[in-house]
VEXTORGU-701933 format. One line per 4 residues: their letters; for each residue x, y, z of C-alpha. Coordinates in Angstrom, 2 decimals. Example, Ala and Ser with C-alpha at 12.3 -4.5 7.8 and 13.67 -1.06 7.14 Angstrom:
as	12.30:-4.50:7.80  13.67:-1.06:7.14
This chain:
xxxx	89.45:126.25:105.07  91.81:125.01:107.64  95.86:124.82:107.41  97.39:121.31:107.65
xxxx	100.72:121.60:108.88  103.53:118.74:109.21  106.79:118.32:111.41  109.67:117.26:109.61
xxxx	112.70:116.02:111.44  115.91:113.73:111.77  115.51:111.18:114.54  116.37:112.62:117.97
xxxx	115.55:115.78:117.39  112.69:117.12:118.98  109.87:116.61:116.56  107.54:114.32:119.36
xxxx	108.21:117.19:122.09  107.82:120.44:119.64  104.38:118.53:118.73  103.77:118.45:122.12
xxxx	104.61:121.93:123.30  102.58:123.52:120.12  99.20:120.89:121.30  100.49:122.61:125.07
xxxx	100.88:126.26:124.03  97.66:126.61:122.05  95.36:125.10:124.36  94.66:121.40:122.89
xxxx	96.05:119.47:125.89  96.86:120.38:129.51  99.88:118.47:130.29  103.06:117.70:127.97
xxxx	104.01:114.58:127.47  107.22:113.34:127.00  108.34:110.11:124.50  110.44:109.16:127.84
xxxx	107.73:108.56:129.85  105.73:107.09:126.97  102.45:109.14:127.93  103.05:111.61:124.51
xxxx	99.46:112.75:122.90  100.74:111.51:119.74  103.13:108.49:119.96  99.95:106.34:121.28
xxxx	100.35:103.35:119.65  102.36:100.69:121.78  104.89:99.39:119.21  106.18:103.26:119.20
xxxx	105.47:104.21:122.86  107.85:100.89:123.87  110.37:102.00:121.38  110.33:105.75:121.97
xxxx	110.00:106.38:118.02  107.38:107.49:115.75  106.26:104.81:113.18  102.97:106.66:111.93
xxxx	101.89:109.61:110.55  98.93:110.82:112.74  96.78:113.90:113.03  96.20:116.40:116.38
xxxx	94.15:119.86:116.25  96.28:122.93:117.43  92.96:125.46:116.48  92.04:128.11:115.28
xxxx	91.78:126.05:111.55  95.58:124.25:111.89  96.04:120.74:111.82  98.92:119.30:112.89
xxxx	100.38:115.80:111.29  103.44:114.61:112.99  105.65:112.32:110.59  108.22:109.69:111.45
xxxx	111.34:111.00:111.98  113.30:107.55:111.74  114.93:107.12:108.02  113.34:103.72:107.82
xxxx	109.99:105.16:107.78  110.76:107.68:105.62  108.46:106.24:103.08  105.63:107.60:105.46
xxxx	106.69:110.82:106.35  106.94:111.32:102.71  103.44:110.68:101.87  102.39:112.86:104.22
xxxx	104.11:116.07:102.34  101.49:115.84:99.25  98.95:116.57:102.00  100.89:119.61:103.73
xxxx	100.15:123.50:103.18  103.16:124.39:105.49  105.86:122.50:107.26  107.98:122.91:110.74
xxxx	111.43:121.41:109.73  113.82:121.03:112.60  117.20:121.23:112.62  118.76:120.21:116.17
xxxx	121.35:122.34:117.29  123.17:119.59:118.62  123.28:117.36:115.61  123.56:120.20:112.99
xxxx	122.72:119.60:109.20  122.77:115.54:108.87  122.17:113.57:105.37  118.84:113.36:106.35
xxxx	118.16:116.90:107.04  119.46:117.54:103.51  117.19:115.21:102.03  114.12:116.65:103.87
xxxx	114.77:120.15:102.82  114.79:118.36:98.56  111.34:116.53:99.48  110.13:119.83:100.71
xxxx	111.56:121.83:97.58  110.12:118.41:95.23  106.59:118.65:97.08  106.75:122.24:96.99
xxxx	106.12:123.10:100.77  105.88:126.49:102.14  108.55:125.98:104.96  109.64:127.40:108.66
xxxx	112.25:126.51:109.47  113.10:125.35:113.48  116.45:125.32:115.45  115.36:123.54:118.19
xxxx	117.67:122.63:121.58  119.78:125.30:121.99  119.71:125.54:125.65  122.20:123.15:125.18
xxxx	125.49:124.55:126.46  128.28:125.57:124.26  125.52:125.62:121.59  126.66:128.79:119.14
xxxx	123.24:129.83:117.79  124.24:132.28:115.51  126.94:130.17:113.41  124.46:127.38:113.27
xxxx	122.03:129.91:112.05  124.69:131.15:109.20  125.05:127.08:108.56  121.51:126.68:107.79
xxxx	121.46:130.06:105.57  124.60:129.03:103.66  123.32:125.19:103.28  119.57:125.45:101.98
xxxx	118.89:128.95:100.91  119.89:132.56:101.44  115.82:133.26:101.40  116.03:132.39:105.01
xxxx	115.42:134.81:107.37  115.44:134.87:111.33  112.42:135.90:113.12  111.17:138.10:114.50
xxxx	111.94:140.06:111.00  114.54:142.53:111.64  114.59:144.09:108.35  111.51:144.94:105.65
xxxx	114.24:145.81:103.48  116.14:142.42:103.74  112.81:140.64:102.85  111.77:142.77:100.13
xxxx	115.25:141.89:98.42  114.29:138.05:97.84  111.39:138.91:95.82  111.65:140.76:92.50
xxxx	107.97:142.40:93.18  108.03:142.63:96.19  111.65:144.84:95.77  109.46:147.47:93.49
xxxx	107.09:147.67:95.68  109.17:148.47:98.62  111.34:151.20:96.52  108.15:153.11:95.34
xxxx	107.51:153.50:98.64  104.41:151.36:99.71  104.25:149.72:102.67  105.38:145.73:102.02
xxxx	101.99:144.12:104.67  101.28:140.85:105.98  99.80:139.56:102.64  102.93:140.25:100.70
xxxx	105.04:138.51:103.47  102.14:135.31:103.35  102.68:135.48:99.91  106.28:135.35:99.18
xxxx	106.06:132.27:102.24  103.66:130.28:99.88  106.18:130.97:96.92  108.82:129.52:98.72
xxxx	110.63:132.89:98.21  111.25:133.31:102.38  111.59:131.03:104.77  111.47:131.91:108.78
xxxx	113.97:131.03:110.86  113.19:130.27:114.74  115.62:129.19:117.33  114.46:127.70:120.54
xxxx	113.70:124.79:122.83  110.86:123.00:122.54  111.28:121.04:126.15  111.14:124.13:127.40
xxxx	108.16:126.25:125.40  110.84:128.32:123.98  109.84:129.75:120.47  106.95:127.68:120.51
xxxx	104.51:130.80:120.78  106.49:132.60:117.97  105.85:129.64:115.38  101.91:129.57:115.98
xxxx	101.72:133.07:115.55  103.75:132.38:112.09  101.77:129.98:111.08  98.23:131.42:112.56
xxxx	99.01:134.64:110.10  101.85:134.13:107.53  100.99:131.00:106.60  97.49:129.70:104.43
xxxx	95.51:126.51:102.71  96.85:125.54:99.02  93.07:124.59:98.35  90.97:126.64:96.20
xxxx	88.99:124.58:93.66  85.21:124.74:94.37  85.06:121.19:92.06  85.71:118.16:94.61
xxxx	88.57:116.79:94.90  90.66:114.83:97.51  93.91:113.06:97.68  95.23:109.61:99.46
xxxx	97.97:110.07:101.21  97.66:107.63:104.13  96.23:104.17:104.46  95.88:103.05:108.26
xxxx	93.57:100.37:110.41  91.42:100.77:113.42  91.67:99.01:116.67  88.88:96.78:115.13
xxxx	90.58:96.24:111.59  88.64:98.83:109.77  90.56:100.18:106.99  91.05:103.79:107.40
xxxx	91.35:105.92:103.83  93.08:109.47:105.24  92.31:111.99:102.82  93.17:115.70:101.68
xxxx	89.94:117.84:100.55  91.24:119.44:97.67  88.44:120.89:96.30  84.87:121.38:97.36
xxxx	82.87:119.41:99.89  82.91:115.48:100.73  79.94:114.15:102.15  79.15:110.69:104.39
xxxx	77.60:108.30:101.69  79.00:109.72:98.69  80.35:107.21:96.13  84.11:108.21:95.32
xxxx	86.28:106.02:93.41  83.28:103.49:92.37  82.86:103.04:96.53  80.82:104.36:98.85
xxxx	81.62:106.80:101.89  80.08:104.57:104.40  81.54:107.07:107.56  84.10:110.27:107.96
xxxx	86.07:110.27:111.04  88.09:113.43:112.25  91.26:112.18:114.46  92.63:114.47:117.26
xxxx	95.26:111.97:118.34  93.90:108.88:118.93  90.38:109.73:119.00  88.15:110.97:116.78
xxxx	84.90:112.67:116.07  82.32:111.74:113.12  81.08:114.19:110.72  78.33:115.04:108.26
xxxx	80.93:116.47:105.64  84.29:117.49:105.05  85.26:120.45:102.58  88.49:121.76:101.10
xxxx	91.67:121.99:103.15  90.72:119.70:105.39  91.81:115.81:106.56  90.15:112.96:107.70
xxxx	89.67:109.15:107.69  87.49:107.57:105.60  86.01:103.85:106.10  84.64:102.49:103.32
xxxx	87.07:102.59:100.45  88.35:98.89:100.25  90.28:99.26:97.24  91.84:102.20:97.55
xxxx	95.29:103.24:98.00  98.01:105.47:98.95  98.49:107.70:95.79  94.82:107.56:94.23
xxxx	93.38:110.69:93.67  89.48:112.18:93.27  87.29:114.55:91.40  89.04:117.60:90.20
xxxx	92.44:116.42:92.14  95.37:115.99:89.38  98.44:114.93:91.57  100.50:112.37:90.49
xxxx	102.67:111.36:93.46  106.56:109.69:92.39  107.12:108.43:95.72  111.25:108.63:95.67
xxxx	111.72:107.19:99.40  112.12:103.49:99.08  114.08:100.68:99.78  117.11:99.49:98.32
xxxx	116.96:95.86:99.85  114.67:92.88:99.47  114.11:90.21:102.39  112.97:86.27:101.66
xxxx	110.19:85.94:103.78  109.11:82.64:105.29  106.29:81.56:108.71  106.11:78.41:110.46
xxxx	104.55:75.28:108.74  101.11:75.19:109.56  100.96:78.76:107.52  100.50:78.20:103.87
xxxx	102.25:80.60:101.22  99.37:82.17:99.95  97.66:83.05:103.32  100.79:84.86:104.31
xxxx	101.15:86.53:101.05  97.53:88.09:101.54  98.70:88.75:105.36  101.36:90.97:103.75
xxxx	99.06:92.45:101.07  97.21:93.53:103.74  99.93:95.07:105.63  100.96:96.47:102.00
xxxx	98.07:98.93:101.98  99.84:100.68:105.04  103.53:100.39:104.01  103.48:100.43:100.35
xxxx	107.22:100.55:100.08  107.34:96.82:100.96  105.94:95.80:97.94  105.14:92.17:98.81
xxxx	105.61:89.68:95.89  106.41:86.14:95.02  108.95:85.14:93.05  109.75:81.52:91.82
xxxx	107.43:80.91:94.30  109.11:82.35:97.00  107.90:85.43:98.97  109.51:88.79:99.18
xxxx	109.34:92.33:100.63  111.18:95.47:100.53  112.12:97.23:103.74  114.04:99.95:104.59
xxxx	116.46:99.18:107.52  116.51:97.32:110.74  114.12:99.20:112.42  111.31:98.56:109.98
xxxx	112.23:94.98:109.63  111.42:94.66:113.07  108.07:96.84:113.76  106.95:94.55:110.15
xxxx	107.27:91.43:112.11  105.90:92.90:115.17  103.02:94.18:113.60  102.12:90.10:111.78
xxxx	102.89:88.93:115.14  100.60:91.19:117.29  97.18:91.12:114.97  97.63:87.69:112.74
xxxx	99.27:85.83:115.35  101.91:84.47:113.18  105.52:84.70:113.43  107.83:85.37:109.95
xxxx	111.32:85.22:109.45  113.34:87.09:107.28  116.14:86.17:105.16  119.85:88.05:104.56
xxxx	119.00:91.63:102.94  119.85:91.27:99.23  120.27:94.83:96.56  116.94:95.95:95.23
xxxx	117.72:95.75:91.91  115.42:96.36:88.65  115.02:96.20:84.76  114.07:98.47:81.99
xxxx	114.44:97.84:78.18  116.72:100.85:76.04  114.40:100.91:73.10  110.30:100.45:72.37
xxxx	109.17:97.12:72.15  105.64:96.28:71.19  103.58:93.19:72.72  100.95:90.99:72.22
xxxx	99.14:89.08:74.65  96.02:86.52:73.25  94.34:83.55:75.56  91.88:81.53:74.12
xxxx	91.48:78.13:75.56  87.95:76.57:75.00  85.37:79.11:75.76  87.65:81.90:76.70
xxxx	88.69:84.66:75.06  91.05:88.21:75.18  93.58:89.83:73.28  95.47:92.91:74.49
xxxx	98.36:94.61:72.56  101.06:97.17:74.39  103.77:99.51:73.52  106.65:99.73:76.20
xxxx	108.57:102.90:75.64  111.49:103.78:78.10  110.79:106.36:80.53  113.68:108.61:81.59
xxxx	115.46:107.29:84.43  113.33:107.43:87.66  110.77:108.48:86.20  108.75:104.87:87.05
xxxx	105.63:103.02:85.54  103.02:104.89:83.77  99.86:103.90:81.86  98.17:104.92:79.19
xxxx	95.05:103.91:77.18  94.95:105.70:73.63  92.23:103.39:72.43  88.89:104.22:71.27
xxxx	85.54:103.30:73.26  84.61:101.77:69.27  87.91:99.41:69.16  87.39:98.42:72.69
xxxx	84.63:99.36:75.27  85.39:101.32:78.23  85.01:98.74:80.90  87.70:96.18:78.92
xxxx	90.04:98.81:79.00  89.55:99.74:82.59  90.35:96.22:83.38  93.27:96.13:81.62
xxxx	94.77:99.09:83.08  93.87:97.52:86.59  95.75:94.47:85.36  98.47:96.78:84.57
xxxx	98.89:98.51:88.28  98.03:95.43:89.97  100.72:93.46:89.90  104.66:93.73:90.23
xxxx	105.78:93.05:86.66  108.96:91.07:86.42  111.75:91.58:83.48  113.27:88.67:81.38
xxxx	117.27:89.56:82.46  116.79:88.04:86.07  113.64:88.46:87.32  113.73:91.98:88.78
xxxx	110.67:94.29:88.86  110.78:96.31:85.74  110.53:100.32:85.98  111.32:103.52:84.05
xxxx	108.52:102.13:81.21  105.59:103.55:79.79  102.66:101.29:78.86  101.09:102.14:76.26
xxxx	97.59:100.22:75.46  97.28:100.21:71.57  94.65:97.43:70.68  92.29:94.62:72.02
xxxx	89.67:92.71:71.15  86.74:90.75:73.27  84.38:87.79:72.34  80.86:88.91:72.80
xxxx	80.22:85.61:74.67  83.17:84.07:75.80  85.03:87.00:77.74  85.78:86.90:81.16
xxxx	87.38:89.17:83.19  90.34:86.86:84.31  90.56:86.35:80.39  91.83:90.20:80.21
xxxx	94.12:89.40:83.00  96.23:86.40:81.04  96.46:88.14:77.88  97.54:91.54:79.55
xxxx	100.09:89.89:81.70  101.22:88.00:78.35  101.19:90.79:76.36  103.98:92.39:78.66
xxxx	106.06:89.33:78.72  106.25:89.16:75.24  107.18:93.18:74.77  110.42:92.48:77.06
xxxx	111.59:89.20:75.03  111.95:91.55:71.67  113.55:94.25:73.75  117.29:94.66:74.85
xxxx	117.05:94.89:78.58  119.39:96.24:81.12  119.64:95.56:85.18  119.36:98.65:87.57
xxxx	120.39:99.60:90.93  119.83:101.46:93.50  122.63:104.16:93.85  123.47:105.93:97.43
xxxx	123.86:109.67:97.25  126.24:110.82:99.79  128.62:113.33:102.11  131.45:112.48:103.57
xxxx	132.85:115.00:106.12  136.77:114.18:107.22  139.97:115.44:107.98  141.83:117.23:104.99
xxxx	144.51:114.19:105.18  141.83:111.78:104.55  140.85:113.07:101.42  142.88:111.01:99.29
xxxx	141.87:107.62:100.88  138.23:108.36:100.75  138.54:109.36:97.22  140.26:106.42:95.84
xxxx	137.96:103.90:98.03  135.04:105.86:96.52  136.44:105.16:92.64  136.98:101.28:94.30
xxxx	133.58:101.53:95.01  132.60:102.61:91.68  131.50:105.69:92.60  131.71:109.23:91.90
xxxx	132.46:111.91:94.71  134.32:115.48:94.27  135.49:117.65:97.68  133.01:120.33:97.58
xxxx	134.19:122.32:100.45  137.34:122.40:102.24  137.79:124.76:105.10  139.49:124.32:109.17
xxxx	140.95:121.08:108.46  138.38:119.33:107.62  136.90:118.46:103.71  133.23:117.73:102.39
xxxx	133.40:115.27:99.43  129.84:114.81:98.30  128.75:112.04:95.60  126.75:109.20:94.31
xxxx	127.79:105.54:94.20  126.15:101.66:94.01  124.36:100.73:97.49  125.57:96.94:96.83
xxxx	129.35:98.17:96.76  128.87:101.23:99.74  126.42:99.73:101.82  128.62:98.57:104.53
xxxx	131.54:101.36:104.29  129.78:103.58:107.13  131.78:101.09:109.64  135.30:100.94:107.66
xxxx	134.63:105.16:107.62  134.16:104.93:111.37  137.20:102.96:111.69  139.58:105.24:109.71
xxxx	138.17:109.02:111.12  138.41:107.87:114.74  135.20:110.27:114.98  136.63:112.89:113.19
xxxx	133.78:113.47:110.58  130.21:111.34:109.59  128.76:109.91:106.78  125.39:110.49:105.33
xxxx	124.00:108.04:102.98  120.43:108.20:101.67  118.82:107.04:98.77  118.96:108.38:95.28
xxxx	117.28:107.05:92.23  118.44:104.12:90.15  121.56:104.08:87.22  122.40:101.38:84.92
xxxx	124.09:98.34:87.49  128.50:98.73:87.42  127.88:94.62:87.41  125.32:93.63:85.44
xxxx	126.67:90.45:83.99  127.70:89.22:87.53  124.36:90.07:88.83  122.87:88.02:85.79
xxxx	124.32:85.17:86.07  124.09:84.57:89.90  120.44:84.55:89.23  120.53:81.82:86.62
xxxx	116.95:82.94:85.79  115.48:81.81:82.05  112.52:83.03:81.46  111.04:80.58:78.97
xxxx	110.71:78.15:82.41  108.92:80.38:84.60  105.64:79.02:84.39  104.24:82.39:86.57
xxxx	105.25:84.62:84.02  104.86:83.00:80.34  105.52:85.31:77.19  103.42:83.07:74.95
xxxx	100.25:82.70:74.58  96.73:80.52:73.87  94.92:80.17:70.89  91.91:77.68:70.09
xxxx	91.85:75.58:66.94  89.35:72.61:66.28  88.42:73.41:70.03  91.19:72.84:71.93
xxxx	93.28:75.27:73.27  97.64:75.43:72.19  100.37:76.97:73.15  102.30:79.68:70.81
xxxx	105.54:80.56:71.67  106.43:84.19:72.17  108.32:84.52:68.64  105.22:83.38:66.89
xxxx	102.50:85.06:68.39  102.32:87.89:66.45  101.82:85.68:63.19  98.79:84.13:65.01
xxxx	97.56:87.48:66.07  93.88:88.30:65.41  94.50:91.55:65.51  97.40:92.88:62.75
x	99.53:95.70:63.63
C-alpha cells in the first residue's frame, strides 16, 4: 500500500517549490525547478506555466510508496484542491512565515478537520529576515490546535499528554514507540510542526522522514473499492477518470460503474506509465469511464463527498454567431466534467456558469479558446442565489401523449441547511422494476432543478421516490425523463418556498479605534460579527454576512485601515436571503410560462394527448396516494 500525500497552501506561499524540493531531496528529479522560470516538474501545463499558478491537481512519485498530489493554491480553484482531500492519507499544509495565518489558511485547516486528514504542518520561508519563528510558531499553536507540536519532538512527555491512552501508557512506565506516535498522527490527536525554507532544502529532509515513518495508508478493505476525485483530459482529448483504490485490486478491463476499464495510466508529472492493475492506496487515471464523475464512488467505497467550496456568482455566457446555443452548452458540459463547480445550465434559454473569481473566469475562457476554438464572453457577475421549500411537499409527474407512457411520484422533504440534494428510492423491485427506477434517479442527478420563486437552483431537499408505474409497451426511456422532471415541478408549486444566499464568513483585523465603524457597517451590511480578540492595538472581529451586500467592502476596508489590518472573506454555506422579496421581484419569473420547466402534465384520452394543469393532476393520477 502506498501513502498519497497532498500540499495544501495559500497562494504565494511555497507549495510549487516545497513540491519541488521534496521530488529534489528524495531522488525523483535532478534539478529544481522554479514557477519563475516556468520549467517546474509539476506546473507543466502552459495556461499555469505562463501565469506562474497552479490550476490542476496533478500527481508526482517521491518513493519509497508516497505519492505526492500538489493542489491549487489560488482561492478560485479551491473547488479542486478540495476534491483532492477525499483522496489524501496525509497532508503538508503551509503556512508562510511572511504572510502568517490568512482567511484562507483558516479555511484549509476546517477542510482538513471536515475530510479528516492526518496533518503536518509546514512554516515555510523563514530565511526571510526579521522573520520571528518562534512567535509565529506560538500563532499557529494558539490558532488551530494546542496538539501541535514542533519537530524534532523535544518532549515524550508533552506528546503523551494529548492522548488519553497514550498518557497511561507513558505513566506505567512503557516506552510510548513509533506506532503510538503514527497512531495518535492518524487520529488527528498530534500534529508536527516544521519550520524551514523550501527554496533552500531547509526542513525538507525532516518532513520525508515524517512522513516515510509516522505517517500510513487509510486503506484497509480487501473488497474493491475506489473513489473519483478528479476528472481531467489528455493531450488527445481522452477523458481521464483519477481514482483512489480503496479497497482491493483494480484491474485493466474490468467493468466498474456499468463501463469498462479500457487502460490504467500511472502519472509521475506529466508522464505516465501503464499498468496491469492497481490495488488499495493507490492513484491513477483511468480511460474508459465516459460517464463518470467527480464524486462517484465503487465497490465497497461508501463516501459521500458535500463538496462546500463553490461559487457564489453566476456569469451569462454568450460566443460569436456562427456558434449555436446548444453546441456551446455541450462545449461547457464538457468542460463541466473537469470543473464541476461551474455548473453549466440554461435558463430562459440563456446560458450560465458558476465561477469562482477572476482568475477562473479567465483560465475558463482560455481553456474554450485553446481546444474548441471558440471565443465566449461573459456577462456582469450576479449572487448565486438558491431555493428550498420549509415543509414536505409531495409530487406527481404523468406523460402520456399517444403511445407514450410514465408516471413517477416524489416526496421533497427539507434537508437541514447545507446539507444539499439527496436521493432516495424506497420502492419495491414489484411496484416498479429496477431499471425504471435507476432511470429515474439518473433523471434526478442529471439535471440542475430550478425552484418556482425565481428560477434559482433548488438545494437543501431530499427526494424521495415513492411510486411509478410503466406501460409494458409504450415506455420509453425519455418517457421517465418528462414525468420525473414534472413530478418535481409540481412538488414545489404546493410548497412554500424561500430564496437563499450565499453568506461570506469572515475576519476583520484593525486598529482598536476602528472597531466601532466596522461593526456598525457590518450590521449595515446585515451581518453578524463580534471582536473576538483584542490585544496591542489592534482587534479581530470575526463573523458571517450576505456576499451580495459584502462583496465589494474589501476596497472601502482598504480605504479606511490605510494598511493597518486585512480582510479575509471565504465562503460559508447558504442562510435564508436578508432580501428576498427584492430579489423576487427583479426576476419577474412565473413559472406557469416557462415552457422548459412545466409542473403539469400529459394524459391520453380518446387518443390524443392533453394538458392537466399542476392543481389537477393528482385527481387524474393513475396511481392514488
Amino acid at each position: 500500500m502506498g501513502l498519497i500525500t497532498g500540499i495544501v497552501a495559500n497562494v504565494d506561499s511555497g507549495k510549487t517549490t516545497l513540491s519541488e524540493s521534496l521530488l529534489f531531496t528524495s531522488g525523483a528529479i535532478r534539478k529544481m525547478g522554479r514557477v519563475d522560470d516556468r520549467n517546474s516538474f509539476l506546473d507543466f501545463d502552459n495556461i499555469e506555466r505562463r501565469r506562474g499558478i497552479t490550476v490542476y491537481a496533478k500527481e508526482a512519485l517521491l518513493g519509497k510508496g508516497i505519492t505526492l498530489i500538489d493542489t491549487p493554491g489560488h482561492v478560485d480553484f479551491s473547488s479542486e484542491m478540495e476534491r483532492s482531500l477525499s483522496a489524501l492519507d496525509a497532508a503538508i499544509l503551509i503556512v508562510s512565515a511572511q504572510d502568517g495565518i490568512t482567511g484562507h489558511v483558516r479555511t484549509l485547516w476546517r477542510l482538513l478537520d471536515k475530510y479528516s486528514v492526518p496533518t503536518l504542518i509546514f512554516l515555510n520561508k523563514i530565511d526571510i529576515p526579521g522573520i520571528d519563528r518562534k512567535k509565529l510558531e506560538e500563532e499557529i499553536i494558539s490558532s488551530f490546535s494546542n496538539c501541535i507540536i514542533p519537530y524534532p519532538f523535544s518532549s515524550i512527555e508533552e506528546i503523551a499528554e494529548k492522548d488519553d491512552f497514550v498518557l497511561e501508557k507513558y505513566l506505567s512506565g512503557e516506552e510510548i514507540g513509533e506506532e503510538d506516535i503514527s497512531a495518535m498522527i492518524s487520529k488527528r490527536k498530534l500534529f508536527p510542526l516544521f519550520s524551514g525554507s523550501a527554496l533552500k532544502n531547509q526542513g525538507v529532509e525532516e518532513i520525508l522522514y515524517v512522513l516515510e515513518h509516522y505517517f500510513g495508508s487509510k486503506c484497509t478493505d480487501d473488497e474493491f473499492g475506489a473513489l473519483l476525485y478528479k476528472v481531467s483530459r489528455d493531450k488527445n482529448g481522452k477523458k481521464l477518470s483519477h481514482l483512489k483504490i480503496t479497497g482491493g485490486k483494480l484491474k485493466a478491463k474490468d467493468e466498474i460503474g456499468g463501463e469498462k476499464v479500457d487502460e490504467i495510466r500511472i502519472y509521475n508529472g506529466e508522464k505516465y506509465e501503464t499498468v496491469k492493475e492497481v490495488e488499495r492506496g493507490e492513484v491513477c487515471a483511468v480511460v474508459g469511464l465516459e460517464r463518470a464523475k467527480c464524486g462517484d464512488t465503487y465497490g465497497s467505497c461508501r463516501k459521500q463527498l458535500d463538496f462546500e467550496c463553490e461559487p457564489v456568482l453566476v456569469y451569462s455566457v454568450t460566443a460569436d454567431k456562427t456558434t449555436d446555443k446548444s453546441k456551446l452548452l455541450g462545449i461547457l458540459k464538457e468542460v463541466e466534467e473537469e470543473f464541476p463547480e461551474i455548473k453549466a445550465r440554461t435558463i430562459s434559454g440563456d446560458i450560465e456558469i458558476m465561477l469562482m473569481g477572476e482568475v477562473q473566469t479567465e483560465v475558463i475562457s482560455e481553456i474554450i479558446k485553446k481546444r474548441y476554438g471558440i471565443t465566449i464572453t461573459l456577462g456582469e457577475g450576479k449572487i448565486a442565489y438558491k431555493e428550498t421549500i420549509l415543509s414536505p411537499s409531495y409530487g406527481i409527474g404523468h406523460y402520456e401523449p399517444l403511445k407514450h407512457y410514465a408516471e413517477v411520484h416524489l416526496l421533497l422533504t427539507p434537508n437541514k441547511r447545507g446539507e444539499g440534494l439527496k436521493f432516495v428510492t424506497s420502492l419495491p423491485k414489484n411496484d416498479l422494476d429496477t431499471n425504471w427506477q435507476r432511470l429515474i434517479r439518473t433523471h434526478l442527478e442529471e439535471k440542475t432543478h430550478l425552484g418556482v420563486l425565481a428560477s434559482f437552483p433548488i438545494t437543501d431537499l431530499t427526494i424521495t421516490l415513492k411510486a411509478g408505474r410503466a406501460h409494458l409497451k409504450h415506455t420509453e426511456g425519455g418517457d421517465f425523463r418528462e414525468a420525473t422532471y414534472r413530478a418535481i415541478r409540481n412538488a414545489l408549486m404546493k410548497a412554500p418556498s424561500i430564496i437563499l444566499e450565499p453568506m461570506y464568513q469572515f475576519v476583520l483585523t484593525l486598529p482598536q479605534n476602528l472597531s466601532g465603524r466596522a461593526l456598525y457597517d457590518i450590521e449595515r451590511m446585515k451581518g453578524i460579527g463580534r471582536v473576538e480578540e483584542n490585544k496591542n492595538g489592534f482587534v479581530t472581529i470575526k463573523g458571517r454576512c450576505p456576499v451580495a451586500t459584502m462583496n465589494n467592502y474589501s476596497q472601502e476596508v482598504r480605504a479606511y485601515i490605510h494598511g493597518e489590518g486585512s480582510l479575509s472573506l471565504f465562503p460559508q454555506g447558504y442562510e435564508r436571503c436578508h432580501n428576498e422579496e427584492e430579489v423576487i421581484l427583479s426576476r419577474c419569473y412565473n413559472p406557469l410560462r416557462d415552457l422548459d420547466n412545466p409542473p403539469g402534465s400529459v394524459f391520453c384520452s380518446h387518443g390524443a394527448g392533453f394538458n392537466v394543469p399542476w392543481d389537477k393532476v393528482e385527481e387524474f393520477a393513475h396511481i392514488k396516494k
